[in-house]
Each structure stands twice: as C-alpha cells, then as structure tokens.
N, C-alpha and C positions, 0 to 999 in steps of 0.2 A: 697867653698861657705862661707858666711860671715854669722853671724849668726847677726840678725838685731836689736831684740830683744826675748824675754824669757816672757812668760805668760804660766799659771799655772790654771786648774779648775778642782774641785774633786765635785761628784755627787750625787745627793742622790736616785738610783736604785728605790728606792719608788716612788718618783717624776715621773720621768720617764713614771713610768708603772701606773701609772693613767691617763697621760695626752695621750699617745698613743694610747689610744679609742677615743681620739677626731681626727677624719680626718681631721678638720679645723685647726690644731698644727702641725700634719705632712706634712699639703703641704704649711704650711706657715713657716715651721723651714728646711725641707729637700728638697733636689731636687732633680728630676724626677729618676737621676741615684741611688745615696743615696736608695729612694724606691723602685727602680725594685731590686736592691740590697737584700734590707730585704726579700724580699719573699723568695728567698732562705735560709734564716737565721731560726733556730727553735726559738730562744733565740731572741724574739724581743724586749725587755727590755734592755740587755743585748748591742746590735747592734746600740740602736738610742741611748740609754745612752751615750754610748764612742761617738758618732759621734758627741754628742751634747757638749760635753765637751769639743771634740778637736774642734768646733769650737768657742767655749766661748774662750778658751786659744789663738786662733789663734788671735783673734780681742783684746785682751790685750795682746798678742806682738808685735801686729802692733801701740799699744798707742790710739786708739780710741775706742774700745768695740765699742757695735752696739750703731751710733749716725753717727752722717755728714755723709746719704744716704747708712751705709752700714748695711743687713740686713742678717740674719740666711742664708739665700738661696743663698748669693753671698759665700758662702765658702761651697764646697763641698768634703766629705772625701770620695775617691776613695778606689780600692784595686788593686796593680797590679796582673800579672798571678802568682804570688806565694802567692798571701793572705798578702802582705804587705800594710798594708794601708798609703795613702798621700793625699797631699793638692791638690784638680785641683784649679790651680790658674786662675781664671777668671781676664775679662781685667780689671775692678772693682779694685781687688786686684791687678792687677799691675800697676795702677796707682797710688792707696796708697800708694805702696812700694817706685816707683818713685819720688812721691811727697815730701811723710815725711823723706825719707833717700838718696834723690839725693846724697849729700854729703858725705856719706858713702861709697853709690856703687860706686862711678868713681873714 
C-alpha cells in the first residue's frame, strides 16, 4: 500500500462534549454506522472526539479538507471484529483518491 499523503488533527475533548448534545452535529458530522456504533460506547466524548479527528486528518491527507462537495459524513470510521478502527472508503472518496493521485497509483 502507498501511502498518498499524511494529515494530522489533535482535539479539544471539551469541544467535543458540548457539541454532542446537539443532534443536529451528530447526523450532520457522523453516519448512521458511526452512531449505532456509539451506543454501545460509555465514553461518548471520548468515541466522537477520535472519529472526528480521524476524519479532519483523513480530508488533509487527501489535500482538500471539507471543500469541492466533500463533507463530515463522506468519511466513516468503522471498527473491525477485534476493535480495530479504519477508514470505510466510500465511492466519494475513491474517486478523490483516483482523481488527485492517478499518477501515483499506476
């Protein structure tokens, strides 16, 4: 696997844990899986804070942050069966990948 680029976001748990009393922040930053996700989680600060940071990082690795149609909800951080969390790459995102680093991947 090629590493494409490298984006970095550190969070302020405070942040966070205000804004996630707003349900109008949670279904417009996470999606649907993301959330059924949390319910099982005690630590819900905790859970949307890192999701939300890996997706800030993930949209400055790719060279665009959220801008040209790409929004909070197109990048989902999963967890496989052993609690490891990843990227569900949506087609969204592979076409970003496609487009800005054709050159790279072939």
């Amino acid at each position: 696997m090629k590493t494409l680029g490298i984006g970095i976001d550190i969070i302020n748990n405070r942040r966070i844990r205000a804004l996630i009393n707003n349900k109008s922040f949670i279904d417009r930053t996470f999606g649907k899986s993301e959330i059924k996700l949390s319910k099982k989680t005690s630590n819900k600060t905790n859970y949307f804070a890192k999701r939300f940071a890996a997706k800030e990082s993930l949209a400055k690795s790719l060279g665009t942050g959220f801008r040209n149609d790409l929004n909070f909800k197109d990048i989902e951080i999963l967890n496989d069966n052993k609690g490891k969390p990843y990227y569900f790459k949506t087609k969204k995102i592979d076409n970003i990948i496609n487009k800005k680093f054709k050159k790279i991947i072939r």
